[in-house]
N, C-alpha and C positions, 0 to 999 in steps of 0.2 A: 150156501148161507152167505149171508152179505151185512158185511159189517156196517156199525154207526159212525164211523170214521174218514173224513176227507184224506187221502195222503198227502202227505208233506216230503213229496219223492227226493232227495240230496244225492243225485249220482257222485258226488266228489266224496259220499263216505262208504264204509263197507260194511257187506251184509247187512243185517235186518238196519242197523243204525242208520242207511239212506232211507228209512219208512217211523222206525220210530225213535225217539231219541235214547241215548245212550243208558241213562236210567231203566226206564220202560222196556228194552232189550233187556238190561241183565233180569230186571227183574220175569221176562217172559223166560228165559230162559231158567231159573232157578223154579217156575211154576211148571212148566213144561216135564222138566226132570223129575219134580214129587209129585206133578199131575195133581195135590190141593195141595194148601197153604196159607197158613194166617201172615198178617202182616208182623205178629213179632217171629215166627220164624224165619222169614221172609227179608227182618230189619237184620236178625240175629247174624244173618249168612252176610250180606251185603258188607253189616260191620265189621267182619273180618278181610274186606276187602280194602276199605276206606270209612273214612269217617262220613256220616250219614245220620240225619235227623229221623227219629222213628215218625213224625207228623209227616215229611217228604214221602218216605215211602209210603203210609200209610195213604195221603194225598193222590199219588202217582197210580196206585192200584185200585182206586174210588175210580180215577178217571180212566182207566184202561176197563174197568166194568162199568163205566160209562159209553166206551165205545164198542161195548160189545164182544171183547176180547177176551174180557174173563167173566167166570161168573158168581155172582157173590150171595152164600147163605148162610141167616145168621144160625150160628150153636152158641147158644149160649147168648154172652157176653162179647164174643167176641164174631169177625166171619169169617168166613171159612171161601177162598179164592180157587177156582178153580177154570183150566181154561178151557174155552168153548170150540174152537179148534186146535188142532194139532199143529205142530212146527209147518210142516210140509205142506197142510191146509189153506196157513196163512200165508205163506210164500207162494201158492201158488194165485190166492186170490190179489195179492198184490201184482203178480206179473200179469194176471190176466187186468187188473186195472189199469197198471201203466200201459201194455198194447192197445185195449181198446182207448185210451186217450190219442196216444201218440198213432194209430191207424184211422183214426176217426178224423182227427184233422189233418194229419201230417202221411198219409199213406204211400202216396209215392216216393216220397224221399226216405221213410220207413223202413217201404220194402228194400229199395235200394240201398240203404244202407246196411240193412243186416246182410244183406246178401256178399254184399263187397267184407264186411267185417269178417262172416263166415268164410271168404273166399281165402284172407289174408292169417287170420286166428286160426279157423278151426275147420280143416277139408272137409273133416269126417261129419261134423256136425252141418256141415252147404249137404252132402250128401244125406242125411237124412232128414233138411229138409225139401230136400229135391223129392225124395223117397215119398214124405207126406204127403206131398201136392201132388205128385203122382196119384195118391191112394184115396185124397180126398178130392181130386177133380173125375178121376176117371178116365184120365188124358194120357195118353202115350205117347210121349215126343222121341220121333226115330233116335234120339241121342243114346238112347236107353235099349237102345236094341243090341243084342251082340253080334257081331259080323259072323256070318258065318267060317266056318275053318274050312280049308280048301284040304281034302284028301291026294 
């Protein structure tokens, strides 16, 4: 599935707030958790957090079922917001967004970067993407072999 939405990528913030702003996250995340929701229960939660204009929220979840994030039907009087994918759906369609941007142009420096970052952050995660490329080339590189044990 592919959403209506350009990202707006901010690696200098965390989690979903480097993709959408800080509103927009809590609100995905209070939808995500009751899976529907209207905009006044929606306002009702948030108001317990901070003060918040119900037009804002209301506004804010027009435009996130504007980009196809959520999806909206009316009952009634009022609509009823529900999301179009999963937490984990959406995280995964943004990482696959940001690589193909950043491989598409920037590919060698890319690769090489992750590689060195895996090398210095994370051994175990250099090894399973060593593991990958292994399983998606098809390529055996002798590094991978075990020595034999001398009896």
């Amino acid at each position: 599935m592919e959403l209506n939405m350009r990202l707006r990528f901010n690696p200098t913030k965390d989690g979903l707030v480097k993709v959408l702003g800080p509103l927009e996250t809590d609100i995905m995340r209070l939808i995500w958790q009751d899976r529907r929701s209207t905009v006044k229960k929606v306002h009702r939660k948030l108001s317990q957090q901070r003060e918040i204009a119900y037009t804002t929220v209301m506004t804010t979840m027009s435009r996130l079922a504007d980009k196809g994030v959520l999806d909206r039907q009316r009952d009634g009087l009022a609509y009823v917001y529900s999301p179009t994918v999963t937490e984990q759906e959406f995280v995964t369609m943004v990482v696959r967004q940001v690589l193909d941007g950043l491989l598409g142009d920037y590919s060698d420096l890319a690769v090489d970067y992750m590689v060195d970052y895996l090398a210095r952050h994370s051994p175990d995660d250099l090894h399973r993407l060593h593991e990958r490329v292994v399983q998606a080339s098809g390529i055996v590189c002798p590094c991978a072999e075990q020595p034999a044990v001398a009896s």
